[in-house]
C-alpha positions in Angstrom: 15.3 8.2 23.3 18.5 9.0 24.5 18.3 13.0 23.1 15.5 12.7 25.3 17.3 11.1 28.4 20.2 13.7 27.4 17.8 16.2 27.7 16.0 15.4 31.1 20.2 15.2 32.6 21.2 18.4 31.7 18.2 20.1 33.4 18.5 18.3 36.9 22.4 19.2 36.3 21.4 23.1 36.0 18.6 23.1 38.6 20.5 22.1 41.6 22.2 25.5 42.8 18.7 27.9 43.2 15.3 28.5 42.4 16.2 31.0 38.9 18.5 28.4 38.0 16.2 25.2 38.6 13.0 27.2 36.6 15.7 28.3 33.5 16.7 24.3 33.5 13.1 23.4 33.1 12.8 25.5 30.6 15.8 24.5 29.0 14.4 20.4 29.4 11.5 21.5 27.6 12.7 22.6 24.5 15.3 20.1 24.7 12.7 17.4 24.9 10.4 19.2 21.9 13.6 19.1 19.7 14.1 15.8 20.6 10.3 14.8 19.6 10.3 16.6 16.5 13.9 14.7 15.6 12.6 11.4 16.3 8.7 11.8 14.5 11.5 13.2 11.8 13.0 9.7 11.7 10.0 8.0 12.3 8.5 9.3 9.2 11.7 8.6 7.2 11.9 5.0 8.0 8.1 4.3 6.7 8.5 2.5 3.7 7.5 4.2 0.0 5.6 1.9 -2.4 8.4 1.3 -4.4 10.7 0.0 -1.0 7.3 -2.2 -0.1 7.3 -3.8 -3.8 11.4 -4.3 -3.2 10.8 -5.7 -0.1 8.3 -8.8 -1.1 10.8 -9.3 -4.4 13.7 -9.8 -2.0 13.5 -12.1 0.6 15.7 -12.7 3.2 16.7 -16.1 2.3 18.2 -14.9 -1.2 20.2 -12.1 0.4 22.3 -15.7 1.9 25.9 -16.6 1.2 24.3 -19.3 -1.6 24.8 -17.6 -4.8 22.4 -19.3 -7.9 22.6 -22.9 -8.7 25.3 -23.5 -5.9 26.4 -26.9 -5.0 28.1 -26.0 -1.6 24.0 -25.0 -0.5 23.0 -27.8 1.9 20.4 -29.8 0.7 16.7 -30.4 2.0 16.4 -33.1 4.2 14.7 -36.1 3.0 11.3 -37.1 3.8 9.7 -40.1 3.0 5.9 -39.6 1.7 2.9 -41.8 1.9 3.0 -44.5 -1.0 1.5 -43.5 -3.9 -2.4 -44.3 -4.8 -4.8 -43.6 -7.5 -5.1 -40.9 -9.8 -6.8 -37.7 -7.7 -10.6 -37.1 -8.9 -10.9 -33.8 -10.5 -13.5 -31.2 -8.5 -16.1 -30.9 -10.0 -15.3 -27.4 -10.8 -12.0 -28.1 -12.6 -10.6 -27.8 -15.8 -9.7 -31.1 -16.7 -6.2 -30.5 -19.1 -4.7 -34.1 -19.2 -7.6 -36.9 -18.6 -4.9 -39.3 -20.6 -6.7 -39.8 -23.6 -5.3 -37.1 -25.7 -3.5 -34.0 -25.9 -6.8 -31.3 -27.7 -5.8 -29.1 -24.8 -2.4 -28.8 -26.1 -0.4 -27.4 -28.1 3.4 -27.4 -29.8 5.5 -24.5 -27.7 6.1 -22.3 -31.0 4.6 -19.6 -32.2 2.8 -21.5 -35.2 1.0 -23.4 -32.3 1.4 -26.5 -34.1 0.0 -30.1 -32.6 1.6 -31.2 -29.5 4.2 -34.0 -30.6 4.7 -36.3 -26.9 3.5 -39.2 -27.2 0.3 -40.5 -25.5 -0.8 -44.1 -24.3 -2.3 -46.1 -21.5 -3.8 -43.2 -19.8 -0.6 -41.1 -19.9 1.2 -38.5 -22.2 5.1 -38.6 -22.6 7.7 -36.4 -23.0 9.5 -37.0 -26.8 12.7 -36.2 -26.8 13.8 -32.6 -29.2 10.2 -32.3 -30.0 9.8 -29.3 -27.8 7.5 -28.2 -24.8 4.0 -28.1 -25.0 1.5 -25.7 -23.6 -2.0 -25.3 -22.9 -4.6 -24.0 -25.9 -6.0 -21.7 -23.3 -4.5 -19.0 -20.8 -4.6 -18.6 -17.1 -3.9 -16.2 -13.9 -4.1 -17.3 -10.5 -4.7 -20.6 -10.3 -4.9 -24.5 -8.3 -3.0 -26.6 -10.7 -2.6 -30.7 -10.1 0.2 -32.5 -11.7 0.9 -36.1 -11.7 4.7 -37.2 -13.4 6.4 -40.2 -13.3 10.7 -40.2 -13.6 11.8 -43.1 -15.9 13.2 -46.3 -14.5 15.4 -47.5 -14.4 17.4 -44.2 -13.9 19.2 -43.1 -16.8 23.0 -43.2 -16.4 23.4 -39.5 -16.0 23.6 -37.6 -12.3 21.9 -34.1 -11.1 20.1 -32.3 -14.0 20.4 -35.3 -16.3 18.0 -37.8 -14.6 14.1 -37.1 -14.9 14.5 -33.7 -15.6 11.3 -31.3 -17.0 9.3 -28.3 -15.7 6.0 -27.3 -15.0 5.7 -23.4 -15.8 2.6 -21.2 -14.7 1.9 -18.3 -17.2 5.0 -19.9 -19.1 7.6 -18.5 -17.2 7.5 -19.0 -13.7 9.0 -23.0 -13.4 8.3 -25.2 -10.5 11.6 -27.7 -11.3 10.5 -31.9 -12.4 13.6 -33.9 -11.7 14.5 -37.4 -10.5 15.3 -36.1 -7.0 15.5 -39.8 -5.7 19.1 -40.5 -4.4 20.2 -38.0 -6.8 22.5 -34.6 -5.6 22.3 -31.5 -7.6 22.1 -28.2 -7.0 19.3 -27.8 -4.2 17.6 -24.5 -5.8 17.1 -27.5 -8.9 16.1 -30.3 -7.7 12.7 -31.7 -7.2 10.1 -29.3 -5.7 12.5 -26.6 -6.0 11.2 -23.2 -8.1 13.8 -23.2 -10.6 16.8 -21.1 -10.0 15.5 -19.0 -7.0 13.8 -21.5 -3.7 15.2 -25.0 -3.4 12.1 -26.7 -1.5 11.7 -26.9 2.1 12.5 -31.1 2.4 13.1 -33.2 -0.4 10.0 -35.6 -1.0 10.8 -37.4 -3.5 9.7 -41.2 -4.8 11.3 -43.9 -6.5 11.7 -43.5 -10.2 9.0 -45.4 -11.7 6.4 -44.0 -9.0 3.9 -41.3 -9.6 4.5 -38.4 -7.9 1.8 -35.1 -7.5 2.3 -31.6 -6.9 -0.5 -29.8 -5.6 0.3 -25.9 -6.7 -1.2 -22.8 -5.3 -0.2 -19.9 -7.9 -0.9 -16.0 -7.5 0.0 -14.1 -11.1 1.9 -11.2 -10.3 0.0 -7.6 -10.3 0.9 -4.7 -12.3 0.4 -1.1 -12.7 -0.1 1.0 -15.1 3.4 1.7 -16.3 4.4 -1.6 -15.7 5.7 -1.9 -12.4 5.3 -4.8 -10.4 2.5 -4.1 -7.8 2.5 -7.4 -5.9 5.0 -10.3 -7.1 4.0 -14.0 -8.2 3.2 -16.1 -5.6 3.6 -20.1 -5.4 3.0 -22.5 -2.6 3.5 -26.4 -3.4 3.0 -29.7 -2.2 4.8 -32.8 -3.5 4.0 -35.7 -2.7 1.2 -34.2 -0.3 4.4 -32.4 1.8 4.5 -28.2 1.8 7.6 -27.5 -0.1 7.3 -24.2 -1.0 5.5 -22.3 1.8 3.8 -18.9 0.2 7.1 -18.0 -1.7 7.3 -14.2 -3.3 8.7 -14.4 -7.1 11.8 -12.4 -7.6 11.1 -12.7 -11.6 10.8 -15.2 -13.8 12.5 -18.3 -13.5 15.7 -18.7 -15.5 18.9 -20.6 -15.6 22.0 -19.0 -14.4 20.4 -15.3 -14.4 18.4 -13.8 -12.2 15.8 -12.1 -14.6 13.4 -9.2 -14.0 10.2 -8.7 -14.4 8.4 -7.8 -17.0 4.5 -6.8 -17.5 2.9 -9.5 -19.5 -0.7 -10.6 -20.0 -3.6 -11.5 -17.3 -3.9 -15.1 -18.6 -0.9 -17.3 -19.9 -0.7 -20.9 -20.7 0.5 -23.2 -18.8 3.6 -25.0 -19.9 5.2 -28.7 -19.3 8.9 -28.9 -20.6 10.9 -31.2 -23.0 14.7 -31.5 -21.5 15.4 -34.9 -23.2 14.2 -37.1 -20.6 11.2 -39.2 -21.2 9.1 -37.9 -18.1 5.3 -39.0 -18.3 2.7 -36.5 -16.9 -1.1 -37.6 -16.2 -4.0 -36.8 -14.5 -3.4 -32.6 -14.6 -6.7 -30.1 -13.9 -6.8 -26.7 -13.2 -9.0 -24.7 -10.6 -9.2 -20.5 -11.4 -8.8 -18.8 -8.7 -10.2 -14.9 -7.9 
């Protein structure tokens, strides 16, 4: 625009002393003003974005390019917001896939590669974590999906603070972690705390409930898209509710979830299991169904 403005000056400028002189600054205008097209559809065309810059731009959004580095403590935290009380376990759909109805574990497995028996503990219509026994994942694998979780944070409290209190994951294909922690009253690092997906999106507010409450997340999960070579076509997506309150809103994956490191992503399978977490803590999980999505 302001070649172009350039361009209109300079021929009044010439035109004003006769007729030859006004007709060669027209001229002059002219081509001044077809340079100055052809520079700016040049630049035009250079500032569309390639494939490669569109996949780069959903894998890093604004908010990560912040001051916060991973897992910092100076991040302000969520605000608090107080949910409805807890009720009843949620009905299933009738075209779920009930994982947990909190009578036994036959849809689960040890996290290992033997694929052993799951070895949490299950009674009175819920399944508990068992200390050092390991994670446990589903028997079968799945891609885009609605997933309901119900968990419960032991109480009283134990005596540790941020990462020590209530602390377990729920991880879609086995690798992308939306964070289970006794977020009550209890400060840690806001990109791991309750609601949060681990390492990379603290949640919008923090929604948590007493220990000793059930709690819900309601998760919305996209699997990630690759090509042929492996590249990442479109990222994993996640939206979540806790406690009936959007905490993660949409939210492009930058990778897999992981502690400390930011890693990349890798081309894996369709359909993965999905994976609940053994961090120490007694957390008790019921009530969890699955809806494929398309």
């Amino acid at each position: 625009m302001g070649n172009q403005d350039g361009g209109k000056g300079k021929g009044k400028g010439k035109g004003k002393g006769n007729g030859n002189g006004m007709e060669t600054g027209r001229r002059r205008s002219l081509r001044s003003r077809s340079r100055s097209r052809s520079r700016s559809r040049s630049l035009s065309l250079s500032l569309v974005p390639r494939p490669a810059v569109l996949v780069s731009l959903f894998l890093v959004p604004c908010s990560l390019s912040s001051q916060w580095p991973q897992h910092s403590l100076d991040r302000p935290q969520p605000p608090v917001v107080t949910p409805a009380p807890a009720g009843a376990p949620a009905p299933p759909p009738s075209d779920a896939i009930v994982l947990f109805d909190g009578t036994s574990l036959e849809h689960w497995r040890h996290d290992d590669s033997a694929r052993s028996r799951a070895r949490w503990k299950v009674e009175h219509g819920y399944m508990e974590v068992v200390a050092r026994t390991g994670g446990i994942s589903t028997t079968r694998g799945f891609g885009s999906a609605q997933l309901h979780v119900e968990f419960m944070s032991p109480s009283p409290p134990s005596s540790g603070t941020g990462q020590n209190r209530g602390n377990s994951g729920v991880f879609l294909m086995g690798r992308y972690e939306v964070q289970v922690l006794d977020s009550y009253q209890n400060a840690t690092y806001p990109d791991g705390q309750a609601g949060a997906i681990y390492g990379q999106f603290p949640p919008l507010v923090n929604a948590s409930r007493k220990p000793g409450e059930w709690q819900t997340y309601d998760i919305v999960f996209r699997a990630p898209v690759f090509g042929a070579s492996g590249q990442v076509v479109s990222p994993a997506r996640l939206t979540v509710f806790h406690n009936g309150v959007l905490v993660q809103d949409d939210v492009a994956l930058l990778g897999p979830t992981s502690h400390m490191r930011r890693a990349p992503y890798e081309a894996h399978a369709d359909r993965l299991p999905v994976a609940l977490q053994d961090h120490g803590d007694p957390v008790r999980f019921r009530n969890i169904w699955i809806r494929e999505l398309r």
